[in-house]
C-alpha positions, 0 to 999 in steps of 0.5 A: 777890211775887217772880216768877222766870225761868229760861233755858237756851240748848239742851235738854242744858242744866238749869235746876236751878242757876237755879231752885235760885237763885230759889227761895234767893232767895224766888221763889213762882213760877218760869217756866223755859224752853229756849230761845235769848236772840237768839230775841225770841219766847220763850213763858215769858218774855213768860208771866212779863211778862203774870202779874206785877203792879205791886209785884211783882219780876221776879228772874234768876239773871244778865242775859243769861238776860232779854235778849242785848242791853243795848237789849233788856234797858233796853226790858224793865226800863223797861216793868217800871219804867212798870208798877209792877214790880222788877228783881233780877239775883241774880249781878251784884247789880241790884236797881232796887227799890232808890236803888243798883240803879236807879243802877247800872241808868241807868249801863247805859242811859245807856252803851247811850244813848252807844252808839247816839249814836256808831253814828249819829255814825259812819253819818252821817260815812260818808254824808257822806264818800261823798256828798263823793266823789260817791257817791249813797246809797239804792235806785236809781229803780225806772223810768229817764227812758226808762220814764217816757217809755215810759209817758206815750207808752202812757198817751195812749191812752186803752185802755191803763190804768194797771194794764197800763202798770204791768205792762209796766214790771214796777213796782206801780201805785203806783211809776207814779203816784208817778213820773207824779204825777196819773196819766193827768191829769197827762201 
């Protein structure tokens, strides 16, 4: 069975055009919807993903209607693909039920691959050349060498607790035991 979705971005928009498309191309049933594709909640789509079966195939008019980023677009065809099911982009000729289409297919995924790959080659060489000018990368401790001296002094009296010294230094419970390992014992 052939399983339409169709997008439009604003509520001005009409759909006729898309809907007019799948139907030519022998969807029995249609899922339409306005609303934006950088929004990742979008009520009719994930109805469409939860109603088609394996063997089934999921057509669009054109791939940005499905996803705005090609990373969302690969996690959604790959988890169509682990279940059983097609893909079909009438405009751009995509059909992974097919040897071609699932070609052409990988050909994106592995540019989007290659994508991440420099992103993180770039981020990590500009660590790099930070920490090499001396730059310490990160948050900032959430208590200074002073503060934990403050709170070891409070936590030798045993009327003062954790939760109040905490409070005192404006930080959780938890940031002082992770700064005082063993808490009150470990003073």
């Amino acid at each position: 069975m052939l399983v339409g979705y169709a997008r439009v971005s604003t509520q001005d928009q009409k759909q006729d055009l898309q809907t007019d498309a799948l139907e030519a191309a022998g969807c029995e049933k249609v899922f339409t919807e306005k609303a934006s594709g950088a929004q990742r909640d979008r009520p009719e789509l994930k109805a469409a993903l939860e109603y088609i079966r394996e063997g089934d195939t999921l057509v669009v008019w054109k791939l940005d209607r499905l996803a705005r980023s090609i990373k969302q677009l690969i996690e959604t065809v790959e988890d169509l693909e682990n279940r059983g099911i097609g893909f079909k982009s009438l405009t751009e000729n995509i059909d992974t039920t097919t040897s071609g289409g699932k070609l052409i297919f990988h050909i994106f995924a592995s540019l989007a691959e290659f994508e991440r790959s420099i992103i993180k080659e770039r981020t990590k060489a500009g660590l790099d050349a930070a920490r090499a000018r001396g730059k310490k990368g990160g948050r900032p401790p959430a208590l200074t060498d002073k503060d934990i001296q403050a709170a070891k002094a409070m936590l030798a009296d045993p009327d003062i607790t954790v939760e109040e010294v905490a409070a005192r230094l404006k930080v959780a419970p938890s940031t002082l035991y992770r700064h005082l390992p063993g808490g009150r014992g470990g003073i």
